[in-house]
C-alpha positions as CSV (number, residue, x, y, z in Angstrom):
1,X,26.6,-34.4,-151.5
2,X,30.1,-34.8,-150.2
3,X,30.6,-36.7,-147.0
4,X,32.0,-34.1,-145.4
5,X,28.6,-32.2,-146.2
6,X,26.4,-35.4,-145.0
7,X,28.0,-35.3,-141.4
8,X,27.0,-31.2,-141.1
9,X,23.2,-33.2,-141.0
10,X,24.2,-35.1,-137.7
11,X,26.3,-31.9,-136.4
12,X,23.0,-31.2,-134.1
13,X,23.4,-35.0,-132.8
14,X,27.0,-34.6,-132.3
15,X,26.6,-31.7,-130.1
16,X,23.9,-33.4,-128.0
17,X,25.5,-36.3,-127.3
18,X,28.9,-33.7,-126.4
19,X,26.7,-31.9,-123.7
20,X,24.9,-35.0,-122.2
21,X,27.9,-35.9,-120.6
22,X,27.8,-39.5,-121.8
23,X,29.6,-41.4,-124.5
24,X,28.5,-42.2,-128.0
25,X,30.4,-44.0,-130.8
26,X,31.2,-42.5,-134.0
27,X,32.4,-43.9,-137.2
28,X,34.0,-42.6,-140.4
29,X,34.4,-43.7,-143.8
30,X,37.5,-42.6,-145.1
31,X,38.0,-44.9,-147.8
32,X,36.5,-46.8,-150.9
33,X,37.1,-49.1,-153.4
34,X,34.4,-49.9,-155.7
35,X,31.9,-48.4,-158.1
36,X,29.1,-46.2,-156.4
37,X,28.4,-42.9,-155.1
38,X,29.7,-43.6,-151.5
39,X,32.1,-40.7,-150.7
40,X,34.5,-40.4,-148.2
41,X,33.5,-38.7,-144.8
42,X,30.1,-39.7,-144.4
43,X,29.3,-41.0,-140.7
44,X,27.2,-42.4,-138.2
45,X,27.1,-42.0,-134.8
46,X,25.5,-43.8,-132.4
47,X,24.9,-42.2,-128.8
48,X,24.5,-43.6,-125.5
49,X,21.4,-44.8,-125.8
50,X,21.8,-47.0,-128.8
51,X,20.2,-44.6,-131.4
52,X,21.8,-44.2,-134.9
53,X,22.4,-40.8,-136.6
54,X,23.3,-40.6,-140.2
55,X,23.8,-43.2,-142.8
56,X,26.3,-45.0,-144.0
57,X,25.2,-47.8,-146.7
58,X,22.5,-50.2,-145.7
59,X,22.4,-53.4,-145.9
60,X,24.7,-55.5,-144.0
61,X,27.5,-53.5,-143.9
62,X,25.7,-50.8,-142.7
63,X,25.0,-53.3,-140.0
64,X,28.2,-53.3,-139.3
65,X,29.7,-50.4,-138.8
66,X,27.1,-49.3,-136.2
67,X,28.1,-52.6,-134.7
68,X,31.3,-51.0,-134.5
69,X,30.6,-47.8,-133.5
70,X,28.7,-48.9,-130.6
71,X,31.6,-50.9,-129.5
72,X,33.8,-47.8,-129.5
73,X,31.3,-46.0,-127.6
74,X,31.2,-49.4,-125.1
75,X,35.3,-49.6,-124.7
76,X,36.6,-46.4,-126.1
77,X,38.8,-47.9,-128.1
78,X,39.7,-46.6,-131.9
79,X,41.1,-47.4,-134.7
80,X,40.8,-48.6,-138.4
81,X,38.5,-51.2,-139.3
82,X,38.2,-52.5,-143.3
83,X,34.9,-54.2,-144.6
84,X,34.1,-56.1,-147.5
85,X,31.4,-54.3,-149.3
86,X,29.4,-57.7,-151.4
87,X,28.4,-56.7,-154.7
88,X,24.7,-55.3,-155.1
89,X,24.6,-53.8,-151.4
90,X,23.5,-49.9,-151.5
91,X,26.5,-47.3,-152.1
92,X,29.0,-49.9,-153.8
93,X,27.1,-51.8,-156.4
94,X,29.9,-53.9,-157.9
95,X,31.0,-54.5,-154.4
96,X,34.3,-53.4,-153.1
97,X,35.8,-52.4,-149.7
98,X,35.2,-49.5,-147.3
99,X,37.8,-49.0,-144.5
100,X,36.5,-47.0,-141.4
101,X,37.8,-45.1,-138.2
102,X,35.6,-46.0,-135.9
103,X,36.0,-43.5,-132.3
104,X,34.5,-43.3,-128.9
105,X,32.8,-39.3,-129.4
106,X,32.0,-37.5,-125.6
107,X,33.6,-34.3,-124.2
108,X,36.6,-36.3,-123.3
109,X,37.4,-37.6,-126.3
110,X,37.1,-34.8,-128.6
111,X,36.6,-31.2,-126.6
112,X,37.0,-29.1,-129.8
113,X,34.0,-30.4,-131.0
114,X,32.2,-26.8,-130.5
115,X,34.0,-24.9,-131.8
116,X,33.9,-27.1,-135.1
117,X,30.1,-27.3,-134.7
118,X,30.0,-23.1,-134.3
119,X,32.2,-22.7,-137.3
120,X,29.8,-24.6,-139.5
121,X,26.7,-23.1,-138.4
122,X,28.4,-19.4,-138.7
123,X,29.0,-20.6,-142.6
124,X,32.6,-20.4,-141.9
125,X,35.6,-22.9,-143.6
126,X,36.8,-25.8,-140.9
127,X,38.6,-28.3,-140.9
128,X,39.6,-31.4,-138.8
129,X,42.9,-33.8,-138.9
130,X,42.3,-37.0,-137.4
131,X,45.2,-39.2,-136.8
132,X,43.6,-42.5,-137.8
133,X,46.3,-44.4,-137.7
134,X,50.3,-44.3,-135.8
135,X,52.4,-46.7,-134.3
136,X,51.7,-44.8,-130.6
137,X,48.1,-46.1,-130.0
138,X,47.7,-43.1,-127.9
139,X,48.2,-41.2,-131.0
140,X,45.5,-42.4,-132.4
141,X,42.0,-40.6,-132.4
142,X,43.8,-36.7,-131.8
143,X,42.0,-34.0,-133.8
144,X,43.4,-30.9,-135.0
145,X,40.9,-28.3,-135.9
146,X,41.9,-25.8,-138.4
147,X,40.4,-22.8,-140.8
148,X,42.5,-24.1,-143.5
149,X,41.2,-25.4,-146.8
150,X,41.7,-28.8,-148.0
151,X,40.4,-31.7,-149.5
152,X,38.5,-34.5,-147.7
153,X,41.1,-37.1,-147.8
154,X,42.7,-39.7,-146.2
155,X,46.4,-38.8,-146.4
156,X,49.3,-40.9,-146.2
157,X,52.4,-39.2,-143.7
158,X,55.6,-41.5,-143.2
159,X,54.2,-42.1,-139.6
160,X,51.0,-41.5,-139.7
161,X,47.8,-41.6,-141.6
162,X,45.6,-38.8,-141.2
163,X,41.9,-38.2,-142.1
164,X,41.4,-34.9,-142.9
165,X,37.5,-33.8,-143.0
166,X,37.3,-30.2,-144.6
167,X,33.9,-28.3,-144.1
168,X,33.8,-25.1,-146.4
169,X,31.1,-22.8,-146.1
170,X,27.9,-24.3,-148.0
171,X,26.8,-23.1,-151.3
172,X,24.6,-20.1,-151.6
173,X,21.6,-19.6,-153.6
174,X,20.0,-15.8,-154.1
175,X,16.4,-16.3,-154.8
176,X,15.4,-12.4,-155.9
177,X,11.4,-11.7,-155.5
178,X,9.4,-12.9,-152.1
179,X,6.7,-14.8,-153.5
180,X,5.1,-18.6,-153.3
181,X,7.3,-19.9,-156.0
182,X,10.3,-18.6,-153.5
183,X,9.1,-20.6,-150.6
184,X,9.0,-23.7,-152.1
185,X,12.4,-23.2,-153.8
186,X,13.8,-22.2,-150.4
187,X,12.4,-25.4,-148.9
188,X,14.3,-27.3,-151.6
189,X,17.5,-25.6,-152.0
190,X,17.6,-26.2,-148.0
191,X,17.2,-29.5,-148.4
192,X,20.3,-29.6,-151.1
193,X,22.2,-28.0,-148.9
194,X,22.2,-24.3,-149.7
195,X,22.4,-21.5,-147.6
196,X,19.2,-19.4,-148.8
197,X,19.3,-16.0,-149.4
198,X,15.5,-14.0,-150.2
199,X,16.1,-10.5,-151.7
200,X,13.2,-8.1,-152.8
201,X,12.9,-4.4,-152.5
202,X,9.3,-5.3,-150.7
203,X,9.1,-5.1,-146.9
204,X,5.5,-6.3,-147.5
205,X,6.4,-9.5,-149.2
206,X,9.9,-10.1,-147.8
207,X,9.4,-11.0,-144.3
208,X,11.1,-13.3,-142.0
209,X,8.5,-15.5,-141.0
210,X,6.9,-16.0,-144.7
211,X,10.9,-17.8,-145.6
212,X,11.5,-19.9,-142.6
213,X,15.2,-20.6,-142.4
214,X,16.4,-18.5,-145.0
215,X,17.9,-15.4,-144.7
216,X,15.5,-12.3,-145.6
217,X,17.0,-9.2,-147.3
218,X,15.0,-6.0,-148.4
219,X,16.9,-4.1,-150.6
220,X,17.1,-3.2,-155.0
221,X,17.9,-6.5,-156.3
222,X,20.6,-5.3,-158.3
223,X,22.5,-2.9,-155.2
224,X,22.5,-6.1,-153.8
225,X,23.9,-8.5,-156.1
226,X,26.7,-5.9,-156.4
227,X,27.5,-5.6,-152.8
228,X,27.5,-9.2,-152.4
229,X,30.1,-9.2,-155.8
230,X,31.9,-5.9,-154.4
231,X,32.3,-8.0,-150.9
232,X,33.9,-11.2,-152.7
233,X,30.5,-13.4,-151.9
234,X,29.9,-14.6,-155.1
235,X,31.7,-17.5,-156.3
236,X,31.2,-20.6,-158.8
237,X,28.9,-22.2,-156.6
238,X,26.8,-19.8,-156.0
239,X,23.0,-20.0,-157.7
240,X,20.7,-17.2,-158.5
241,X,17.2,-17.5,-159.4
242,X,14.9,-14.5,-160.8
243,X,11.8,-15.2,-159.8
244,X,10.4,-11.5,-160.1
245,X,9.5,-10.4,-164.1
246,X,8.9,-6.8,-163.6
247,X,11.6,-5.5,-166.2
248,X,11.8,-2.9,-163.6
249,X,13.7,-5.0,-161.1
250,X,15.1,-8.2,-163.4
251,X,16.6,-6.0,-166.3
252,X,19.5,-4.3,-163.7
253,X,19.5,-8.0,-161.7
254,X,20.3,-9.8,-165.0
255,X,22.4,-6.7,-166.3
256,X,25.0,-7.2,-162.9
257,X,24.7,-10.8,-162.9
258,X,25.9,-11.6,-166.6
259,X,28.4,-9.4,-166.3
260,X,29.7,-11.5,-163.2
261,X,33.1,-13.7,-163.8
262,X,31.5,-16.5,-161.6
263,X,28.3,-18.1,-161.1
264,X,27.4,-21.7,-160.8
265,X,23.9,-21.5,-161.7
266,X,21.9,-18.0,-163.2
267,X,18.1,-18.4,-163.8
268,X,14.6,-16.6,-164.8
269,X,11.4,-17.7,-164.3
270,X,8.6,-16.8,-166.5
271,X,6.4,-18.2,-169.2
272,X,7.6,-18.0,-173.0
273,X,6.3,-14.6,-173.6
274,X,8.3,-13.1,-170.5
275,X,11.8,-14.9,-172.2
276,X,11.7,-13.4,-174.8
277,X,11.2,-9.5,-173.9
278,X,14.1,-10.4,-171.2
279,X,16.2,-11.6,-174.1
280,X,15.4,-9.0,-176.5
281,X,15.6,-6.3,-173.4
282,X,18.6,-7.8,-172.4
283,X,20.6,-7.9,-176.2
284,X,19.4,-4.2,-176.4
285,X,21.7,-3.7,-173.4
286,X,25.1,-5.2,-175.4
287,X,24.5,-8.7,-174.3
288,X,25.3,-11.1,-177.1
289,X,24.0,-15.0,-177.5
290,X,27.2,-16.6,-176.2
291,X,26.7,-14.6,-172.7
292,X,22.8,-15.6,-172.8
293,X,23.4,-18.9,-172.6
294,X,24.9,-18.5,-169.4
295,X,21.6,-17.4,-168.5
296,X,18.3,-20.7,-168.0
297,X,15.3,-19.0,-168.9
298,X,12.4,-19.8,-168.7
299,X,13.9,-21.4,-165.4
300,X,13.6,-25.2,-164.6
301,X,13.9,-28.6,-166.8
302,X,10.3,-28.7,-168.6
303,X,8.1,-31.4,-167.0
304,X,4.8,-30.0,-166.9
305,X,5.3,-28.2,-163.7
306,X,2.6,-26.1,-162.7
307,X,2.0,-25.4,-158.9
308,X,5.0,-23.7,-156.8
309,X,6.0,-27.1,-155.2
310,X,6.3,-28.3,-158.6
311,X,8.6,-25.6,-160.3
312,X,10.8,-25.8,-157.5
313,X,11.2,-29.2,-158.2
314,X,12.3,-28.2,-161.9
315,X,14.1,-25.3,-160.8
316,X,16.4,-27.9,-158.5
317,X,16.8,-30.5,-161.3
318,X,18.0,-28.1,-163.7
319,X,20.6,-26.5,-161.0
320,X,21.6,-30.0,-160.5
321,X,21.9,-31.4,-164.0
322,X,23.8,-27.8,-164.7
323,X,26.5,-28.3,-161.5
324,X,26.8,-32.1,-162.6
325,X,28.0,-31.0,-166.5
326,X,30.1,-27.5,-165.2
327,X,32.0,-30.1,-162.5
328,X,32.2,-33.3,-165.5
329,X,30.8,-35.6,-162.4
330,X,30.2,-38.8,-163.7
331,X,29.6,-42.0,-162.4
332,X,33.1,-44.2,-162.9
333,X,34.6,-47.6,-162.1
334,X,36.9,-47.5,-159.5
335,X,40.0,-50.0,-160.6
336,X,43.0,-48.9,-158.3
337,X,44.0,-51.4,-155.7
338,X,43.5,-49.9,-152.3
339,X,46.5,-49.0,-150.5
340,X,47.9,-50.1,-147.2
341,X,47.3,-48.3,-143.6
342,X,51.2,-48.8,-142.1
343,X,51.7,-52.5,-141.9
344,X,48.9,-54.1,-141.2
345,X,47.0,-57.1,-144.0
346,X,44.8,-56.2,-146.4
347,X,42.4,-59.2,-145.2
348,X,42.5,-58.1,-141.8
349,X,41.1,-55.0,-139.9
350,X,43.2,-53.1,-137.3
351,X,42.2,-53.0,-133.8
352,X,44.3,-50.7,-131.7
């Protein structure tokens, strides 16, 4: 998960604090140096009543940097703050440094805040500039909100730096057949982040309050995979999941979705027997072995799973291992110095 994409779990805390009136304290990570899986963007805010929202590290510099938010919140100042990271603490094993923009966050200090809060939750690509650092202190702390796409960076202008935190729409997985095993994949694709989409020609099966929080469309699985294609909805993120074997309905699915330029994850579920009359049904319609393997089937990394919960759990450690090798994400030691913010020491954090 992406920074940006941990702060859209404390968006609903954000707004809160926003409409109580009162001030909270909000602070940033916006850049590393060291070996971990600490990205860029993630936050914590603390409102005006002390209580923390989102995560940071851990440990002591954790500590910290809620230490400094709540100051913000206390004084409204902002500004850049840089923390040694000592090796074996949570996030940066090796140790390192993390440098932070640590901001007052209330109505005041950052009005756009709803609309950047309504273009998440409408699945729709924002993006905020933060001027993090200038040689105007009053400078410091404007946002520009934008619909733009870009990286989530810390960028380097000749008079400012500038944190830019870019929030594209999230991932979407299609889960085609309203049944348990969909239910508990919903619940874990949620929980990875997806936007869930149920699809099944049922109005019986395919009901709204059987999928809580997922969308629920009744339609021909394979109309609908090619009006989401035909409408530009599918792209290399997106996962589909077959978990209905009638040949009736999977055969046409399967048929569209191979044929498809992008996916970032395709899968069937089934026992042994059901592969292999979908492969066999599916080479009869012109598919050959190197478009196959596009295809997981039977769905989900084998470890014994059995109940719904538990193929879910397969289903979401194959999508994950699959998006892992497609991206070449690896774990890798970080060896570049760390650059400087304007002027100021590398030993010393700024407080504007």
């Amino acid at each position: 998960m992406s920074g940006a994409e941990q702060m859209r779990d404390i968006v609903d805390d954000l707004l809160r604090v926003w409409h109580s009136g009162r001030t909270g304290g909000l602070a940033t990570i916006v850049r590393t140096v060291g070996s971990g899986p600490l990205p860029v963007g993630t936050s914590i805010l603390v409102d005006a009543n002390g209580a923390v929202y989102g995560s940071v590290l851990g440990g002591t510099v954790e500590a910290t940097v809620i230490s400094a938010a709540t100051e913000a919140a206390r004084t409204g100042r902002r500004g850049l703050q840089r923390f040694g990271v000592p090796p074996g603490e949570p996030g940066l094993d090796s140790g390192g440094m993390v440098d932070v923009f640590v901001e007052p966050f209330s109505r005041r200090d950052f009005p756009e805040f709803p609309t950047v809060a309504a273009e998440i939750a409408a699945h729709r690509r924002v993006t905020v500039f933060t001027v993090v650092w200038n040689p105007d202190p009053d400078l410091i702390g404007q946002h520009l909100v934008t619909p733009k796409r870009h990286a989530t960076e810390l960028v380097a202008l000749p008079e400012s730096d500038v944190f830019v935190a870019s929030f594209p729409p999230p991932p979407r997985m299609i889960i085609f057949g309203a049944n348990a095993f969909a239910a508990a994949l919903s619940v874990q694709a949620k929980l990875l982040g997806y936007r869930v989409t149920i699809c099944d020609s049922r109005d019986t099966f395919a009901t709204l309050d059987a999928f809580p929080g997922a969308e629920v469309v009744v339609d021909w699985p394979h109309r609908y995979l090619n009006t989401l294609a035909a409408a530009g909805e599918i792209d290399n993120s997106t996962a589909i999941v077959v978990l209905g074997h009638d040949p009736k309905f999977e055969i046409p699915l399967l048929t569209v979705a191979l044929r498809l330029p992008e996916l970032g994850y395709l899968a069937a579920n089934g026992s042994w027997s059901a592969h292999t009359r979908r492969i066999e049904d599916l080479k009869a319609g012109g598919f050959d072995d190197a478009t196959l393997a596009r295809l997981h089937s039977p769905a989900g990394l084998d470890i014994g799973a059995r109940t719904a919960a538990e193929v879910a759990v397969s289903i979401t450690a194959e999508l994950l291992a699959a998006r892992s090798y497609e991206t070449g994400q690896q774990a890798t030691e970080n060896a570049d110095a760390i650059p400087e913010f304007g002027a100021y020491s590398a030993n010393a954090s700024i407080a504007l």
